[in-house]
N, C-alpha and C positions, 0 to 999 in steps of 0.2 A: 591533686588535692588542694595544693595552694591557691590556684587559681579558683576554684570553689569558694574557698574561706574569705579569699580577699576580696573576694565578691559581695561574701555577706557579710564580714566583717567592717563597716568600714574607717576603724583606726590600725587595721592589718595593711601592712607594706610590705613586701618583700622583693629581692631583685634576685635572677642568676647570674652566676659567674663563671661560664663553664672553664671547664680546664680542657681545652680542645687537644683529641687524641692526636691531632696535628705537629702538637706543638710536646708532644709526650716526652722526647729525647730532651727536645732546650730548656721545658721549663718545669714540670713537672718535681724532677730530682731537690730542686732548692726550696721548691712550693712545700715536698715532704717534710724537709729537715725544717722548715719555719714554723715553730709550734706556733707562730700569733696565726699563722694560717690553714695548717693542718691539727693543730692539735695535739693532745698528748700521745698520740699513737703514732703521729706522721703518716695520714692514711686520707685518703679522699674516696668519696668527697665527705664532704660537712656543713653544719648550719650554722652560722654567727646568728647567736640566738641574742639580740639587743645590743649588740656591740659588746654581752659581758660573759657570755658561755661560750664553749665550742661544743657542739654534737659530733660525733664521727659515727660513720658509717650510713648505709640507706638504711635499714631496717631500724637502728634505734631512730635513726631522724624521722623516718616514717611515724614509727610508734608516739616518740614525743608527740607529734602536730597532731598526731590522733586522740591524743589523751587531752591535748592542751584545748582542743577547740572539737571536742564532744563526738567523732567519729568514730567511737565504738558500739553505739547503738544502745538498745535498751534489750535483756534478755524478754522470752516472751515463751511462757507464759510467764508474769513479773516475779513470781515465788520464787523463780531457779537461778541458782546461786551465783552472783556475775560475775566470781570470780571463771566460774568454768565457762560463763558466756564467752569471757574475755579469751580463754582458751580455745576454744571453740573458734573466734575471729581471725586469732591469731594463727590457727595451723592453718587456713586458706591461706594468709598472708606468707606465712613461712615454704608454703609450698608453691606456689606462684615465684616467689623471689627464688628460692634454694634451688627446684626442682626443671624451671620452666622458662625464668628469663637468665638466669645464669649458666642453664645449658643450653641455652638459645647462641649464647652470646660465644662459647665453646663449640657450639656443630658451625656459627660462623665464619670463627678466627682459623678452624682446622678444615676450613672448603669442604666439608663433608658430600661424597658422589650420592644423591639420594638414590641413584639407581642401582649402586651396588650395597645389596645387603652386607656383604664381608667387610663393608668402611668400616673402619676402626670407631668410627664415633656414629655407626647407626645404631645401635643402642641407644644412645643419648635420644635420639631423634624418637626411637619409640618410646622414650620416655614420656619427655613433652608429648605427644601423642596420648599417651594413655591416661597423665592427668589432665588434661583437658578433658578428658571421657567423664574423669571424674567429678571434675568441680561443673561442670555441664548437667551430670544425675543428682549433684548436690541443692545446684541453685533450683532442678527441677522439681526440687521436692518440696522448696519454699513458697508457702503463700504470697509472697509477693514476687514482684521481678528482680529482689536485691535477696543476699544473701540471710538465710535465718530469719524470713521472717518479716525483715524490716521495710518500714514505710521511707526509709531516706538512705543514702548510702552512707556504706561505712568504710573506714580501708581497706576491708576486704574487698569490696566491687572496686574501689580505684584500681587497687592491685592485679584483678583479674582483668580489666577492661583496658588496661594498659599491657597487660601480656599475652591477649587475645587478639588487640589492632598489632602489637608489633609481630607476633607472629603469622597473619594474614600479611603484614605489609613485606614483612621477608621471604616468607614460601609457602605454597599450600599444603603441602605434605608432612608439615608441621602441624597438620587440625585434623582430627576425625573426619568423618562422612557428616554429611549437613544435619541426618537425624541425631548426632550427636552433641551439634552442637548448638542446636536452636535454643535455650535457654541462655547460653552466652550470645549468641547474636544479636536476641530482643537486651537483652543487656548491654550488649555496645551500642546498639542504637537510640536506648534514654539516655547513656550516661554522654553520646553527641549531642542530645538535644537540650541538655542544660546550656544558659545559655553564658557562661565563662567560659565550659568548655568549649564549646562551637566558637567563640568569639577566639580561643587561644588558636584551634586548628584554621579557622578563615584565614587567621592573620599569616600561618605558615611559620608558628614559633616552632614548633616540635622540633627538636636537635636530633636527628635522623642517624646520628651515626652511632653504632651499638656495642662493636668491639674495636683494641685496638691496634687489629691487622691492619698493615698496610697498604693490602691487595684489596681491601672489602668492598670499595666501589665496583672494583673490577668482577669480583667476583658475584656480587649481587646486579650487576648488568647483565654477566652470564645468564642467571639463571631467571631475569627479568625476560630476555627474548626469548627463551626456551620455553617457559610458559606462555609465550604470547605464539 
C-alpha cells in the first residue's frame, strides 16, 4: 500500500526498517523493551507515524494508512451505510491476515508433510485452501476486478494480492484448482501492473522471508525442487 500512496502522494515519504528474523536472538529482545522503538506494548512491528506516534501492530498499522490516505472506498450503492461498508472491507482484511497469512506462516515454521493428510497442521493448510475458495466467489461476484464493487483498490485487495502471490510463491497446494481461483489471478495481475508496484517487485525489494524458523530456507528449497 505504501508504495502506492507515495507514488501518489507526493509530500508522502516513508522508509523500512526491517527487524531481520536473522538477527531475532541479538536484537530483537532490547528492540522490545525500548518503548521509543517498539512502543507501548513492546511488540513489532510499528509505524513512527512523523517522528511523534507509534502504531503497533500490522492490522491497526494497516487500518490507520487506510483510513489516513482514502483506501477504504466508497460503498455502492452510495445510500448504504459506510459504517457496514467499512465492515464489510474489513472482515476480507481480517480474514486474509487472521486466517491465511498467519497460517501460512504456521504450516511454514512447522515443515508441514503436504502429502500426509494426518500432519498435525493439515488442517491449517485446508484452511488457507478453503478461504481462498472464498474470497475468489466473493471478488467473483464484484462488478469490478476489485473487491465490492470498486473502481480503485482498497486494503482489502492489497491484503488479498499480497496473500495470494505469497502463497503461490511458497506452495501450490496452498490455492485451489485454477477454476477457483481466477478472479484472484486477474487480481494479481492489475494489482502487478500498477506501476509502483511493478517498479517495487522489478527492483527485488520484496523481504522474502516469512517466518522465524530457522530451517525456512532449507525447507522451502525442499519443496522448491519437488515441485520442479
Amino acid at each position: 500500500m505504501l508504495e502506492d500512496i507515495a507514488a501518489k502522494y507526493s509530500n508522502v515519504e516513508y522508509q523500512d526498517d526491517f527487524e531481520l528474523f536473522e538477527k531475532m536472538a541479538e536484537e530483537w529482545p532490547a528492540h522490545k523493551v525500548d518503548r521509543n522503538i517498539s512502543g507501548p506494548y513492546g511488540n513489532l512491528p510499528v509505524l513512527h507515524w512523523n517522528d511523534t506516534h507509534i502504531i503497533a501492530q500490522t492490522l491497526p498499522i494497516a487500518q490507520f494508512i487506510a483510513h489516513k490516505f482514502d483506501l477504504y472506498g466508497k460503498p455502492k450503492p452510495i445510500n448504504e451505510d459506510p459504517m457496514i461498508f467499512q465492515a464489510l472491507i474489513d472482515g476480507v482484511v481480517s480474514c486474509v491476515y487472521t486466517d491465511i497469512v498467519l497460517n501460512i506462516a504456521m504450516v511454514l515454521y512447522n515443515e508441514v508433510n503436504f502429502d500426509d493428510p494426518n500432519d498435525p497442521y493439515a488442517r491449517l493448510v485446508k484452511k488457507i485452501v478453503d478461504d481462498f475458495k472464498v474470497l475468489n466467489s466473493l471478488l467473483t461476484n464484484s462488478s469490478t476486478s476489485f473487491f465490492y464493487d470498486q473502481d480503485e483498490p482498497t486494503i482489502a485487495d492489497y491484503f488479498v494480492f499480497y496473500a495470494f502471490t505469497l502463497a503461490k510463491d511458497f506452495y501450490f497446494a496452498l490455492l485451489p484448482a485454477d477454476e477457483d481461483t481466477q478472479a484472484l489471478s486477474k487480481l494479481e495481475q492489475i494489482m502487478r501492473g500498477r506501476p509502483a508496484l511493478a517498479k517495487y517487485f522489478n527492483e527485488g525489494r520484496l523481504y522474502n522471508r516469512i517466518s522465524g524458523s530457522p530451517t525456512e530456507e532449507q525447507y522451502r528449497a525442499k519443496l522448491a525442487a519437488k515441485k520442479n
